[in-house]
C-alpha positions as CSV (number, residue, x, y, z in Angstrom):
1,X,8.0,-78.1,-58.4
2,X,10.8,-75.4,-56.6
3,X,8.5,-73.1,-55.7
4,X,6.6,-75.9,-53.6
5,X,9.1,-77.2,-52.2
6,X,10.5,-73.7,-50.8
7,X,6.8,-73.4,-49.5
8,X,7.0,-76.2,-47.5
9,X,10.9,-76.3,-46.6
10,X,11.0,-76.3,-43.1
11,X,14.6,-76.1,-42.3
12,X,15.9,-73.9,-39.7
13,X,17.0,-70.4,-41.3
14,X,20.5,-68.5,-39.9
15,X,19.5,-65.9,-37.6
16,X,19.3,-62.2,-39.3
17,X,22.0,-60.4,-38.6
18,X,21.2,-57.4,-35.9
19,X,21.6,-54.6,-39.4
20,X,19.0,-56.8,-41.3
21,X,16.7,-57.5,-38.7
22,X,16.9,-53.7,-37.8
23,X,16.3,-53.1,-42.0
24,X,13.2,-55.8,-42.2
25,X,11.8,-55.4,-38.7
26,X,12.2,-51.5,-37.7
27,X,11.8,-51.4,-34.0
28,X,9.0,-50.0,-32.4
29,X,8.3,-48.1,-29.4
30,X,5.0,-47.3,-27.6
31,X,3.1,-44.3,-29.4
32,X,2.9,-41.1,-26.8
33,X,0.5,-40.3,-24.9
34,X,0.9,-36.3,-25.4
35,X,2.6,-34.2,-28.5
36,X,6.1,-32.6,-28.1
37,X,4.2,-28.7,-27.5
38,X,1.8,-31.0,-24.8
39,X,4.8,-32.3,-22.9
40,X,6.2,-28.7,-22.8
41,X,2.7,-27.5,-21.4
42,X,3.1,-30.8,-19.0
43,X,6.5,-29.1,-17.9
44,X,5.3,-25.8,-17.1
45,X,2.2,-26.8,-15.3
46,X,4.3,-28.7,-12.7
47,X,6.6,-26.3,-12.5
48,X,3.6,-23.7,-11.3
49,X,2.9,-21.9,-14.3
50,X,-0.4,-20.1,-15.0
51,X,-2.1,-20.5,-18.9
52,X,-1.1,-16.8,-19.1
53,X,2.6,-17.6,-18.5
54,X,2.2,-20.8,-20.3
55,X,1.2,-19.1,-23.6
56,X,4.2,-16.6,-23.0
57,X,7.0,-19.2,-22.4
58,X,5.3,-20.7,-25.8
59,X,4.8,-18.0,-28.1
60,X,1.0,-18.8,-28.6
61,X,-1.9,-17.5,-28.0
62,X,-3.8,-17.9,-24.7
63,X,-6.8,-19.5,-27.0
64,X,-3.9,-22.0,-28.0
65,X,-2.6,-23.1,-24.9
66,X,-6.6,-23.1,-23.7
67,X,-6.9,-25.6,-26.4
68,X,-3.9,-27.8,-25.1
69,X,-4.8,-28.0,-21.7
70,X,-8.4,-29.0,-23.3
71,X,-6.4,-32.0,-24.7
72,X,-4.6,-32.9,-21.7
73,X,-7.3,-33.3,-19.4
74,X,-9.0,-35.4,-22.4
75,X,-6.2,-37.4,-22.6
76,X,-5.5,-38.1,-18.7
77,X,-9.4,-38.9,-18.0
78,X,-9.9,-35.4,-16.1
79,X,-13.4,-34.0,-16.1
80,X,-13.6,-30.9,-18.6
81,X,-13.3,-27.6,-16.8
82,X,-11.2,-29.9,-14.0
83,X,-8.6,-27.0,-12.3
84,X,-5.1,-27.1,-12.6
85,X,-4.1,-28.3,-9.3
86,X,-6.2,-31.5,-9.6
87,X,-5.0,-32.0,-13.5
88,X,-1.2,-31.3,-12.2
89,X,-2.2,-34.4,-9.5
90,X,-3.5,-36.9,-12.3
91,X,-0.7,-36.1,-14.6
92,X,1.7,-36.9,-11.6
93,X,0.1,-40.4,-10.1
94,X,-0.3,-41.7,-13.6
95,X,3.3,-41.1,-13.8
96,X,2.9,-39.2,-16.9
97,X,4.8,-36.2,-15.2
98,X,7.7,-36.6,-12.7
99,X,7.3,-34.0,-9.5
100,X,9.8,-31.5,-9.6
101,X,13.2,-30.8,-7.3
102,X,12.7,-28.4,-4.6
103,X,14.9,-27.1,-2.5
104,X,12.0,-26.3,-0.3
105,X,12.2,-27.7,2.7
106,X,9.2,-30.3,3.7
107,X,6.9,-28.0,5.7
108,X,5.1,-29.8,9.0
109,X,1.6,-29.9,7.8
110,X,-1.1,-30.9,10.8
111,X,-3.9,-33.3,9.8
112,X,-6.5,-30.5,8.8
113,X,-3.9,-28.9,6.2
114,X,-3.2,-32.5,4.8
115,X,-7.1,-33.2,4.4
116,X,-7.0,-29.1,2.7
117,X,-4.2,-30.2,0.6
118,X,-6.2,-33.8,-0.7
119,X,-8.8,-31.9,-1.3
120,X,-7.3,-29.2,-4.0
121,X,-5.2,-32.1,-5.5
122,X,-8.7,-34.4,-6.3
123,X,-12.0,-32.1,-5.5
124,X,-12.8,-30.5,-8.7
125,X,-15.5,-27.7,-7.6
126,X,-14.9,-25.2,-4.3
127,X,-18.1,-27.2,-2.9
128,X,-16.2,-30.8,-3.6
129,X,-13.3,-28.9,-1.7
130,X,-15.1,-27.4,1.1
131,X,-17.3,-30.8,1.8
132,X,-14.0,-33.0,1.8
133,X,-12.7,-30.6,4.3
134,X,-15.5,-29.9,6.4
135,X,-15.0,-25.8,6.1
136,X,-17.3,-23.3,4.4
137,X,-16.3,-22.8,0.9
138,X,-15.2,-19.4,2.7
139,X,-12.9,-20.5,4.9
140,X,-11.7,-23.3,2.6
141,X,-10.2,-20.2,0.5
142,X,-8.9,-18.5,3.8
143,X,-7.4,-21.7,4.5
144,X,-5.8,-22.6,1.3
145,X,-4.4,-18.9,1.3
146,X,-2.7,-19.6,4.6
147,X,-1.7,-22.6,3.2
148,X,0.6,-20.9,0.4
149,X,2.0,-18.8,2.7
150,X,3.2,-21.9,4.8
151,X,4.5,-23.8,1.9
152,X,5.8,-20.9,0.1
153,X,4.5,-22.2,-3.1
154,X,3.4,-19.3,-5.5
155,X,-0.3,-21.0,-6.2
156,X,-2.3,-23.8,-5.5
157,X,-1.0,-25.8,-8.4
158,X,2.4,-25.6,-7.7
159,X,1.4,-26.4,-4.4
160,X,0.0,-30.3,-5.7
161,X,3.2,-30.5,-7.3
162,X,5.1,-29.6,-4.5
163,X,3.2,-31.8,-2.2
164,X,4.0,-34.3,-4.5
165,X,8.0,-33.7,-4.4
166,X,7.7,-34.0,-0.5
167,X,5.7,-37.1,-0.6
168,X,2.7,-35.3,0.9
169,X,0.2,-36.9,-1.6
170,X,0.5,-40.9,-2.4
171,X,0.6,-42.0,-5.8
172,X,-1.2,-44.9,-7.4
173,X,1.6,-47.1,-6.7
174,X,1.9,-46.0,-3.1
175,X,-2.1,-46.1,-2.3
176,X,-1.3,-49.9,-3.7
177,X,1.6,-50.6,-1.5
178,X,-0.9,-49.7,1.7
179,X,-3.6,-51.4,0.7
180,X,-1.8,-54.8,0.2
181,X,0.2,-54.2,3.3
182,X,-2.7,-53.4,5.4
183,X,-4.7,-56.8,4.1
């Protein structure tokens, strides 16, 4: 008869202390998205480095950090053999990487270097590249090379992540920011 009665007891119980709760409920955080050695790839990506200098700053293998960067653009949604620059870009507006300080100063881009810069940060082939810009895939190249000289970033994706520090490429949450101002 006591063990129905505590079944169906409905009285209010004291609160848990915070200790207890902690001991009966642990908390919980959201699992991540990347392992510790993928956020350290993450890192040196923005920062500019190649998989060559990746693999060094690790101590792995270039076949290991390969591998990584396989998982990172399976994991953010980018197409297989995706570059770097446009991988660097989809970590950054998913806000899965923050764009790095520069003391750099903000170079003044004209409207064909912008549409250059778009392009590397979301065209995937040289084609995709050379079509969003409306150059030759030859003078796309020629163009991007002048490019790094401008900017003074080392490669192209340094250069995304750059852009991204000056605020030359939107983000998801600035695209959305337009469009609802502009309806």
């Amino acid at each position: 008869m006591n063990e129905t009665r505590a079944a169906t007891d409905t009285r209010a119980c004291a609160p848990l202390s915070t200790e207890l709760r902690e001991m009966v409920v642990p908390p919980t955080k959201p699992p991540s998205l990347f392992t510790p050695t993928e956020w350290r790839v993450v890192e040196y990506l923005v920062r500019g480095l190649t998989p060559v200098e990746i693999a060094a700053e690790l101590k792995r293998s270039i076949i290991t950090t390969h591998r990584h960067l396989r998982y990172l653009r399976y994991k953010t949604h980018c197409p297989t053999r995706c570059p770097l620059p446009v991988l660097v870009h989809r970590l950054l507006t998913s806000f899965q990487a923050t764009a790095p300080a520069t003391d750099l100063p903000v170079p003044d881009l004209d409207p064909d270097e912008v549409r250059l810069l778009r392009a590397l940060a979301e065209e995937s082939t040289p084609v995709g590249r050379a079509t969003a810009t409306g150059l030759s895939p030859a003078a796309a190249a020629s163009a991007l090379n002048a490019l790094l000289g401008k900017t003074g970033a080392a490669n192209a994706t340094q250069l995304v992540a750059l852009a991204h520090s000056w605020k030359l490429l939107p983000n998801k949450q600035d695209r959305t920011e337009r469009n609802g101002a502009a309806q």
